[in-house]
N, C-alpha and C positions, 0 to 999 in steps of 0.2 A: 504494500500500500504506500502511496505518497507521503509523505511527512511534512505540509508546509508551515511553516509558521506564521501567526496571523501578523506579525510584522512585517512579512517581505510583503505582504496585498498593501501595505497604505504607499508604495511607491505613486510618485507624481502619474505614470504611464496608468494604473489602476483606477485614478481618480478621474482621469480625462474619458477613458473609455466610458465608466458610467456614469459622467458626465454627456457623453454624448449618445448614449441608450437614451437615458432619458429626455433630451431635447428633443431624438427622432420622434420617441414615444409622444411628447406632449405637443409636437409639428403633424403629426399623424393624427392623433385627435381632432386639432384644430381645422385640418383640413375635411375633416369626417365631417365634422358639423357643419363646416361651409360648401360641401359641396352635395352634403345628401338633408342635412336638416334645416339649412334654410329655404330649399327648394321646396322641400316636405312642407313645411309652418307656410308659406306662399299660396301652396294649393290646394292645401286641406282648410286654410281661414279666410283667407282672400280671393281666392280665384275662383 
């Protein structure tokens, strides 16, 4: 089995990746809602 120690994860390299997981994540979202739930709210209240 591997043996890492939780020391060598807080490297700068470590904190950028889930750093940039979660931008994807929260650009992903953003874009979910502006491209399928404004549409949705549009034509199900408005149109």
């Amino acid at each position: 089995m591997v043996d890492v120690d939780i020391e060598e994860l807080k490297h700068d390299s470590y904190l950028t990746i889930l750093a940039t997981a979660v931008s994807y994540g929260v650009l992903l979202g953003i874009m979910t809602v502006l491209l399928f739930g404004v549409p949705y709210v549009l034509f199900r209240f408005f149109l």
